[in-house]
C-alpha positions as CSV (number, residue, x, y, z in Angstrom):
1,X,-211.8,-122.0,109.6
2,X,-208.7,-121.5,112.6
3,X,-205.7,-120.2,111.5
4,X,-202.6,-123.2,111.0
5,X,-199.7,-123.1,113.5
6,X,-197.5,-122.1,110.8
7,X,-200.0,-118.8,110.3
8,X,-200.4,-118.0,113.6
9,X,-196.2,-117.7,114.4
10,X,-196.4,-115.8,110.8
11,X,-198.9,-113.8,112.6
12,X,-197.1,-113.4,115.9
13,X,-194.1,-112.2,114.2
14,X,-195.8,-109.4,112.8
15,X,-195.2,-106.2,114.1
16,X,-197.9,-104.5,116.0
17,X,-199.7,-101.7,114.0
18,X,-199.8,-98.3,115.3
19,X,-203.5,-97.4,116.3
20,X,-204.9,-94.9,114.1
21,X,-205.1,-91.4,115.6
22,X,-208.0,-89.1,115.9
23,X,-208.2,-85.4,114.0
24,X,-206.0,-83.5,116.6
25,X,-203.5,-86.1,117.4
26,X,-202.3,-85.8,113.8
27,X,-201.1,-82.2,114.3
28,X,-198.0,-81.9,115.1
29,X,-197.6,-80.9,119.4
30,X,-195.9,-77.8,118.1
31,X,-198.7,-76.1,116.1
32,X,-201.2,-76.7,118.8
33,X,-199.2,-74.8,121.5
34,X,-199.0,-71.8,118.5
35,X,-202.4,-72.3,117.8
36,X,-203.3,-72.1,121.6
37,X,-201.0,-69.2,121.7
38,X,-202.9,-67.1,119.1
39,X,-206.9,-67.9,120.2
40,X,-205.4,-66.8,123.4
41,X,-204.3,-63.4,122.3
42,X,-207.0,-63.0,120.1
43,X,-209.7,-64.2,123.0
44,X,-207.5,-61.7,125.6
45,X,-207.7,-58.7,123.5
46,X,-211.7,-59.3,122.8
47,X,-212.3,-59.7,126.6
48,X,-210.1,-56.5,127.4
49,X,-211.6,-54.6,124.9
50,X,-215.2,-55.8,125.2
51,X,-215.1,-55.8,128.6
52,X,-216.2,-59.9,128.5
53,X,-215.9,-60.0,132.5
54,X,-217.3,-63.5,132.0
55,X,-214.2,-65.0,129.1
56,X,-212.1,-63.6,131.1
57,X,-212.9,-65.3,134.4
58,X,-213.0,-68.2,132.4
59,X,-209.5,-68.0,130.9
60,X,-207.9,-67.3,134.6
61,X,-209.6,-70.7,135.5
62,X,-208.8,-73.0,132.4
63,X,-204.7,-71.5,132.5
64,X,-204.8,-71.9,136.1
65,X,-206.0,-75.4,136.3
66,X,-203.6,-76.2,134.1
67,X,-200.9,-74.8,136.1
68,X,-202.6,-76.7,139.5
69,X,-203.0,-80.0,137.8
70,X,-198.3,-79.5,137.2
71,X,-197.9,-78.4,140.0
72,X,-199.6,-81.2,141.8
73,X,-197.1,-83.5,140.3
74,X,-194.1,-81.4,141.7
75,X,-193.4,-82.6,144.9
76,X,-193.5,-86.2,144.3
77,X,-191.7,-85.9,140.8
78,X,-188.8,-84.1,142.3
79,X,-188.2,-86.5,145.0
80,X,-188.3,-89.7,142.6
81,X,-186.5,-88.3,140.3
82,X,-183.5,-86.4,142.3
83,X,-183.3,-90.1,144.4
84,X,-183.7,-92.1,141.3
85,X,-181.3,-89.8,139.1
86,X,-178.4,-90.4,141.8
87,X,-178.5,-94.5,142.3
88,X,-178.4,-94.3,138.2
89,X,-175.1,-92.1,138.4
90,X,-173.4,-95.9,139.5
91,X,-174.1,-97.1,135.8
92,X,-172.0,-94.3,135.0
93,X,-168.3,-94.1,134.7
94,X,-166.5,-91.6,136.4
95,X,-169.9,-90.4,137.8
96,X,-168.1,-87.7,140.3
97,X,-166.6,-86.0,137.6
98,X,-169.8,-85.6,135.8
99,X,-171.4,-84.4,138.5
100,X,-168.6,-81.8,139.0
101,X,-168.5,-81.2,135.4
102,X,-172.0,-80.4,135.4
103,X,-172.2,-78.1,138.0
104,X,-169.1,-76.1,136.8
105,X,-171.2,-75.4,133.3
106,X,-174.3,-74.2,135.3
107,X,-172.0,-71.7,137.1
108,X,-170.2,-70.5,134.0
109,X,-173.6,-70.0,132.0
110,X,-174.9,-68.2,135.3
111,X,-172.4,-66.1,135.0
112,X,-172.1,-65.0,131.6
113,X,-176.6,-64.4,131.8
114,X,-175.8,-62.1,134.9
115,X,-172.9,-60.0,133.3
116,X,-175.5,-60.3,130.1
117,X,-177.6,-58.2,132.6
118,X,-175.9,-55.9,134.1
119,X,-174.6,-54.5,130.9
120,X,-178.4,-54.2,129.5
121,X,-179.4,-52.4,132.4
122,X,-176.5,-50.2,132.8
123,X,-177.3,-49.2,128.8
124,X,-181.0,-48.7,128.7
125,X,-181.4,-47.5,132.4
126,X,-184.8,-49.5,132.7
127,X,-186.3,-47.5,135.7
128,X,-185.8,-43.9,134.1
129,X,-189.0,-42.1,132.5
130,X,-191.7,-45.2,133.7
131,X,-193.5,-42.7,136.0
132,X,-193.3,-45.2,139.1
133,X,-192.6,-44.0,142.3
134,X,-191.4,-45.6,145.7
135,X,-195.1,-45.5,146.9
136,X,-196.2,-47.9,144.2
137,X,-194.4,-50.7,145.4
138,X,-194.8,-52.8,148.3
139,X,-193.5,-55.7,150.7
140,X,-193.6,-58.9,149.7
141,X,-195.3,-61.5,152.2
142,X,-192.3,-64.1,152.0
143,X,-188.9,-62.4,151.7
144,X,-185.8,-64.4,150.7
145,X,-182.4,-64.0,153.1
146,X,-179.1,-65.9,153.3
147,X,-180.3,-67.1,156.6
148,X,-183.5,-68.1,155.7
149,X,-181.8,-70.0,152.5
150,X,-179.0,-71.8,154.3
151,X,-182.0,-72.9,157.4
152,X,-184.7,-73.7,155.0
153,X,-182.7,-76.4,153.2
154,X,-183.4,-78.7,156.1
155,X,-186.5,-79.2,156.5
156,X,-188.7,-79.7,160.2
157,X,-190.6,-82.9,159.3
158,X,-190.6,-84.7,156.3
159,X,-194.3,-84.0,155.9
160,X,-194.5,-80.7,155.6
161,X,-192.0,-79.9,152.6
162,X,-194.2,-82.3,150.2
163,X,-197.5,-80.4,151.5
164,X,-196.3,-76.5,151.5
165,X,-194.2,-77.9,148.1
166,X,-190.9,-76.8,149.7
167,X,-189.1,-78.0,146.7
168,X,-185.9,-77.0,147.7
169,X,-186.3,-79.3,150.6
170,X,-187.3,-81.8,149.1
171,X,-184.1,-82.2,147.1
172,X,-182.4,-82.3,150.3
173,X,-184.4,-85.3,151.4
174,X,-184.5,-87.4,148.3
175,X,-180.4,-86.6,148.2
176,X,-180.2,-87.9,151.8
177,X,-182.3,-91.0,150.8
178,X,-180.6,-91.6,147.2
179,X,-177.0,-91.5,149.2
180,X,-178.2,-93.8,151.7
181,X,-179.9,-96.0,148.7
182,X,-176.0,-96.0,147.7
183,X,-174.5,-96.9,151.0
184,X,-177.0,-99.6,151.5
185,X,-176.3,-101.8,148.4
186,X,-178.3,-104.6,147.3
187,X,-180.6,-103.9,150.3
188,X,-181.8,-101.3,149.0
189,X,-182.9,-102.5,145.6
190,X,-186.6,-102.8,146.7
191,X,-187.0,-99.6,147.8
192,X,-185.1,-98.9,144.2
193,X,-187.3,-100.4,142.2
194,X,-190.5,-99.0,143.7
195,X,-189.3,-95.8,143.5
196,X,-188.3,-96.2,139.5
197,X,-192.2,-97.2,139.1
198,X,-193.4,-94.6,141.0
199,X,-191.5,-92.4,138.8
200,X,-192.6,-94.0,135.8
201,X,-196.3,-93.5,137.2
202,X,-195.5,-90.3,137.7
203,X,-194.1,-89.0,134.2
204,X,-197.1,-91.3,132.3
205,X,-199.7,-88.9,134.4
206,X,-197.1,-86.0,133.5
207,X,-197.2,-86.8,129.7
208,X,-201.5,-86.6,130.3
209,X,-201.3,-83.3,131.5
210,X,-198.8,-82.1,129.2
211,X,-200.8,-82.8,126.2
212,X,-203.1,-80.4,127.8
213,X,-200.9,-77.8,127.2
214,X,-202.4,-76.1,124.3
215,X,-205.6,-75.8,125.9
216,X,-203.6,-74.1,128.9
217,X,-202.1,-72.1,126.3
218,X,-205.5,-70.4,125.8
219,X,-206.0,-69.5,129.7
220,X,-202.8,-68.5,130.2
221,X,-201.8,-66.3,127.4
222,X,-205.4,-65.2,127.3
223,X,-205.6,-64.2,130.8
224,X,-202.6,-62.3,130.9
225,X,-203.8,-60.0,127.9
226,X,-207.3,-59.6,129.3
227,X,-205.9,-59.2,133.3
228,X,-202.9,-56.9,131.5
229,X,-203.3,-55.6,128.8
230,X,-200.9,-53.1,126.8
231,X,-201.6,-50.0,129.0
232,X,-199.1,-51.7,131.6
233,X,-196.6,-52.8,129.3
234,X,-196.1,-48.7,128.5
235,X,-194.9,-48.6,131.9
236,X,-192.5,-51.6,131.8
237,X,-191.7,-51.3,128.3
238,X,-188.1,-50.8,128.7
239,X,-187.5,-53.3,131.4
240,X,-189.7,-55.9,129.9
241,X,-188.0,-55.3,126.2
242,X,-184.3,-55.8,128.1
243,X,-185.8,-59.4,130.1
244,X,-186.6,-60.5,126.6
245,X,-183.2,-59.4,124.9
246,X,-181.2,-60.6,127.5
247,X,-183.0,-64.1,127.9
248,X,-182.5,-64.0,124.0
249,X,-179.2,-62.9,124.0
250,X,-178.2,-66.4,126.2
251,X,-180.9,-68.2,124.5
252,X,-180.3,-68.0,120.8
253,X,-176.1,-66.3,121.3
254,X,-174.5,-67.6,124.5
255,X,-176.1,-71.0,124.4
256,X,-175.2,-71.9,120.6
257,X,-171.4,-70.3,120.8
258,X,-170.8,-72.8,123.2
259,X,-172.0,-75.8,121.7
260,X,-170.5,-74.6,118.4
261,X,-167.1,-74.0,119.8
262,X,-167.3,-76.0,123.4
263,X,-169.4,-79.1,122.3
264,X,-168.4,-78.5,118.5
265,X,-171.9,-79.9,117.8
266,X,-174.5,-78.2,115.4
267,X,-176.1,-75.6,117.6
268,X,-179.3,-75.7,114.8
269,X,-179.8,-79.4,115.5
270,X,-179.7,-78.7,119.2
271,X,-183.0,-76.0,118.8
272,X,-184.6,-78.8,116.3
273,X,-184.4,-81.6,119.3
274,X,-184.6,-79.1,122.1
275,X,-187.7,-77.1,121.0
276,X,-190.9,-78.6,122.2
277,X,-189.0,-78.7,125.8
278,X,-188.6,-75.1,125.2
279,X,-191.5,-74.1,124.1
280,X,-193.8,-75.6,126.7
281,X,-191.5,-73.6,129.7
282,X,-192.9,-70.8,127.4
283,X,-196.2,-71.8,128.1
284,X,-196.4,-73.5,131.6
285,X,-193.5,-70.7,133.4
286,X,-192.8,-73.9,135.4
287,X,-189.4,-75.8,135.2
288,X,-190.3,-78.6,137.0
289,X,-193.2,-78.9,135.5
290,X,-191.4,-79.0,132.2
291,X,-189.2,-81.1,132.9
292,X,-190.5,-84.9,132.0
293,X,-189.6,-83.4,128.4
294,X,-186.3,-81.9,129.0
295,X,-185.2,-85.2,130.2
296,X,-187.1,-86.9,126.8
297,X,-185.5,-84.2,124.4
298,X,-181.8,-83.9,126.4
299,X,-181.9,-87.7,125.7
300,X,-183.0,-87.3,122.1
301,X,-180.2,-85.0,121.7
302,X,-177.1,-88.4,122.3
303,X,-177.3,-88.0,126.4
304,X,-176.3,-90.9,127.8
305,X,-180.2,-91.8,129.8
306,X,-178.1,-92.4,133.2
307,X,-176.3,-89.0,132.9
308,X,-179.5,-87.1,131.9
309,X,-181.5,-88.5,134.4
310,X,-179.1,-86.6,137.2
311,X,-178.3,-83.9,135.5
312,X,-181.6,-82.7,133.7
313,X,-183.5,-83.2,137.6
314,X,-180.6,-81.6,138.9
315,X,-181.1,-78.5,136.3
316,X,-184.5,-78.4,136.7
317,X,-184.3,-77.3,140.8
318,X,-181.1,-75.2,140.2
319,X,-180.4,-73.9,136.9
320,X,-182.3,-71.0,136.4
321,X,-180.2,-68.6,133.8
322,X,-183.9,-66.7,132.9
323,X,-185.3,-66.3,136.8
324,X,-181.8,-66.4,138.9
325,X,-179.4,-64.4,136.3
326,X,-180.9,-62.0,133.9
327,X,-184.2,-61.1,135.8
328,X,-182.3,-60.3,139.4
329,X,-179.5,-58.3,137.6
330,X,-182.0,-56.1,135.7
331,X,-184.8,-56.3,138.3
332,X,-182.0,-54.6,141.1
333,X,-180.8,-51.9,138.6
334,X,-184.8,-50.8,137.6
335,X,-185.7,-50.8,141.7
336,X,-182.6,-48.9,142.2
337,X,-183.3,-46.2,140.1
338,X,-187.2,-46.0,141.3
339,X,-185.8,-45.7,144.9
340,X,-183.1,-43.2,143.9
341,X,-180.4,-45.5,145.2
342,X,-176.8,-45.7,143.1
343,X,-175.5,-48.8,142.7
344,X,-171.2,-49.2,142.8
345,X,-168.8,-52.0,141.8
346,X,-169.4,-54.2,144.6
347,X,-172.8,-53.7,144.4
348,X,-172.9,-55.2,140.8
349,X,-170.5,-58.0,142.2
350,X,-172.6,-59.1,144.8
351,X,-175.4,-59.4,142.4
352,X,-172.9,-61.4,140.3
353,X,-172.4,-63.7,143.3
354,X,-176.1,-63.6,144.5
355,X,-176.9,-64.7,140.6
356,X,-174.5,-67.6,140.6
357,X,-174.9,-69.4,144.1
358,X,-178.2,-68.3,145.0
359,X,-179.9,-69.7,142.5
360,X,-180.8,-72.8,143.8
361,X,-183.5,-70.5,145.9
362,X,-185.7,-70.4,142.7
363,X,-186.4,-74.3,143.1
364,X,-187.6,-74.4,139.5
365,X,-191.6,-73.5,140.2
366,X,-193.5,-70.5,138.5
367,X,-192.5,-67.1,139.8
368,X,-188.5,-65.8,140.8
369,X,-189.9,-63.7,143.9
370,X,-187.5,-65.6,146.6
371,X,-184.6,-64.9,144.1
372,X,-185.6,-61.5,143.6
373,X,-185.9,-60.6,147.1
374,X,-182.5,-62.3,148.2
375,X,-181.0,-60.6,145.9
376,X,-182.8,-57.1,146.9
377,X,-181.4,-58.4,151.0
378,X,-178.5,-58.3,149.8
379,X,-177.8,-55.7,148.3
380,X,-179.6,-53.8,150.8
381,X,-182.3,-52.2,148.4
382,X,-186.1,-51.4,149.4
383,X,-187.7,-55.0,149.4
384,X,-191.1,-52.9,148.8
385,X,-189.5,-52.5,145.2
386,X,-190.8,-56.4,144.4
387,X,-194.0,-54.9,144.6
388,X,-193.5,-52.6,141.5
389,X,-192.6,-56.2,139.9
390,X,-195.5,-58.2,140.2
391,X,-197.9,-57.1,138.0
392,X,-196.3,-57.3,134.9
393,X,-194.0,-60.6,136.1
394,X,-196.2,-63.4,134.6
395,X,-195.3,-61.6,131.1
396,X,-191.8,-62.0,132.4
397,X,-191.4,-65.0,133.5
398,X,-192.6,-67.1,130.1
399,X,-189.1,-66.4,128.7
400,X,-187.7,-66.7,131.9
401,X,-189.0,-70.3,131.8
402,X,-187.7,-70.6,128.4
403,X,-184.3,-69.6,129.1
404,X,-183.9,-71.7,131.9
405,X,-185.0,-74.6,130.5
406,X,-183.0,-74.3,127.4
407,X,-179.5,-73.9,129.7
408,X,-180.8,-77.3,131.6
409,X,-180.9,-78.9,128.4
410,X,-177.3,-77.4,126.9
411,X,-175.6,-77.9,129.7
412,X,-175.3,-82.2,129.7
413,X,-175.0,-82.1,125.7
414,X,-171.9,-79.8,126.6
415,X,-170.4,-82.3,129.2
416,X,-171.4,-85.1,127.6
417,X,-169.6,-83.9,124.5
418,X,-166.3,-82.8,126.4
419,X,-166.4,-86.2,128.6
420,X,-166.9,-88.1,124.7
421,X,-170.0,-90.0,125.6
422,X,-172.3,-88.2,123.1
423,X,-174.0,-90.0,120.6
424,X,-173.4,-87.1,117.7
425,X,-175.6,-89.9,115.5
426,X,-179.2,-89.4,118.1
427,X,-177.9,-85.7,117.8
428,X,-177.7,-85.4,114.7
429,X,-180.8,-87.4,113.7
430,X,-183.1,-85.2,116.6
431,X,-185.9,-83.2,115.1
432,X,-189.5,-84.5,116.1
433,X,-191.7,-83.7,119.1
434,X,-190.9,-86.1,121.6
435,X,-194.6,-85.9,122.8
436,X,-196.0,-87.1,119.4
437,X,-193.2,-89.4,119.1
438,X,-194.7,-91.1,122.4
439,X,-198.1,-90.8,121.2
440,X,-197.1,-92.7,117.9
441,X,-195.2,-95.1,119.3
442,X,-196.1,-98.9,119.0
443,X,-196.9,-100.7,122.6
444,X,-193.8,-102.7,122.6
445,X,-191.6,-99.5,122.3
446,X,-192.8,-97.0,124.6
447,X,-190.2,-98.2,126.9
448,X,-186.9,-97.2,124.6
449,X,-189.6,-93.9,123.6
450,X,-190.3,-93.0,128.0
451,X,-188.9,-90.5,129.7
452,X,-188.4,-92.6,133.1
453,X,-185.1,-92.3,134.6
């Protein structure tokens, strides 16, 4: 017997039910990254110390595919979203200002991680009693200068950018196109709307490869053990102890002092909303590759979605507190003393500059070499000293990551709260995984619950 008309608008009215969801899709996003985190120690250590040549091969290829399948994404997510992110910034009042505003806060946050820095490695002298010598280091292929900076913005051809994943080139083309999206008006809306569903393309892959991250988890964290080990931590073990303060330091100090007494919002709330964006830059080292849930969580946390979707793209190629402030400042100080070179005032001040302009040369992808050796140019110190670096740098750059990611994330929920266009009721309400939060979400809603700009 068929339903009645009256039934079948009963039925229509009806909201959709959520589809039931396997085993692991009930735990929560967070407890699989931890879980991935300890079966990857635990699988590291048993390779190292068993000698498991095979499990360990096999965690370098599982953490590195999941790093390939991110970065594959890169290019093409950091040109939709840089051009997308700036045609938005006309739904925005007073949109100069917040751009201005915005960039102001990343400059004062660099600069407080790089004096955070300095002052570490002046205290512990990270390069005394490690046993290294000059002769243990070596040149880097790719070396960073001022030149090479200011030339490489621009790129030769617009193909070659996207294939060698210049990113920082690639921000200078989709700023070039999203102005000239601007100055073109209403004919440009095509081109607009393609790219805003590219971009939404884009982030739906994204989200597929994120909820891979546990599994990555294993290889990476596993890998690094097995490849590592603790025998070269001994060597390290003051300069990698005085990364992890300092990132701490600015991650759980700097970073909630200003929201408490800039933002006057509750800096707890800010870790509850901001955490599984945090904790995945732990895991993937990659800001870019991170930063689909930045942007999710940033607007969890009451940021207007046309502000965060400049700002938190914006962040994510030049807001590196971890990679372009902390690391550089200690990094210089632990090659200095290795070469037997003494650093003075302006020494320290040019890394403070270095730190706070240069940072843009980090381009948010895995890795701070190109920072590191500009800074090392510039100051005028052995560039073989990178060398000494790169063994233990994956360790390194996982709270690097986490830093940075965090400051691209604090930074709009400060100006957003200064400029009064916080919503201190999302902020307050914040707390669960944005990536389960899509996952759960009914069909009709995954467009207030996306991440598009």
């Amino acid at each position: 017997m068929s339903a009645s008309p009256a039934q079948k608008a009963e039925q229509a009215d009806q909201p959709a039910q959520p589809k039931k969801k396997n085993l692991i899709a009930r735990i929560p996003f967070w407890v699989q990254i931890v879980a991935g985190l300890v079966l990857g120690g635990l699988l590291g250590w048993l390779a190292k110390s068993q000698d498991l040549t095979g499990l360990g091969t096999t965690l370098d290829t599982v953490g590195g595919l999941f790093v390939q399948l991110l970065k594959l994404a890169v290019a093409p997510l950091v040109f939709f979203a840089i051009l997308v992110s700036i045609t938005n910034l006309r739904q925005v009042n007073n949109a100069a200002r917040l751009a201005s505003r915005t960039l102001l806060w990343f400059m004062i946050t660099s600069l407080i991680a790089v004096a955070i820095g300095i002052v570490i490695g002046l205290v512990t002298n990270p390069g005394a009693g490690t046993g290294l010598t000059p002769a243990d280091g070596k040149k880097p292929k790719n070396a960073g200068s001022w030149i090479d900076f200011l030339t490489g913005i621009i790129p030769t051809d617009i193909i070659t950018p996207f294939k060698d994943l210049e990113v920082l080139q690639i921000v200078f083309l989709a700023v070039v196109a999203g102005i000239a999206a601007l100055a073109l008006g209403e004919k440009a809306k095509p081109i607009l709307t393609l790219s805003s569903s590219v971009l939404e393309l884009l982030q739906k892959a994204l989200w597929w490869v994120i909820r891979l991250a546990p599994i990555g988890t294993v290889g990476l964290i596993g890998n690094a053990i097995y490849e590592y080990g603790w025998d070269l931590l001994s060597k390290y073990a003051t300069f990698t102890i005085d990364i992890y303060v300092g990132c701490a330091l600015v991650l759980f100090g700097v970073y909630p002092l200003l929201l408490a007494t800039v933002a006057k919002v509750n800096p707890i709330q800010f870790f509850k909303g901001a955490w599984p964006a945090i904790q995945l830059a732990f895991v993937s080292r990659s800001s870019v590759g991170t930063m689909p849930v930045t942007q999710r969580v940033t607007e969890r946390l009451g940021v207007p979605k046309e502000y965060a979707s400049f700002a938190v793209p914006f962040g994510a190629t030049t807001k590196m507190d971890g990679c372009a402030a902390i690391y550089p400042a200690l990094a210089a100080i632990f090659i200095a003393q290795i070469f037997d070179v003494q650093l003075g005032v302006k020494e320290y001040i040019l890394i403070v500059f270095v730190s706070v302009i240069g940072s843009a040369a980090t381009a948010g992808l895995t890795g701070a070499t190109v920072m590191l050796t500009l800074t090392l140019s510039t100051l005028g110190l052995p560039l073989e000293g990178v060398g000494l670096l790169m063994a233990i740098d994956p360790i390194l750059d996982m709270m690097r990551t986490a830093t940075n990611v965090a400051g691209q994330a604090v930074v709009p929920v400060i100006v957003s709260a200064r400029e009064k266009i916080l919503d201190h009721d999302a902020y307050n309400s914040a707390s669960a995984s944005p990536v389960d939060e899509y996952e759960s979400a009914p069909a009709e809603s995954k467009e207030r619950v996306t991440v598009a700009a």
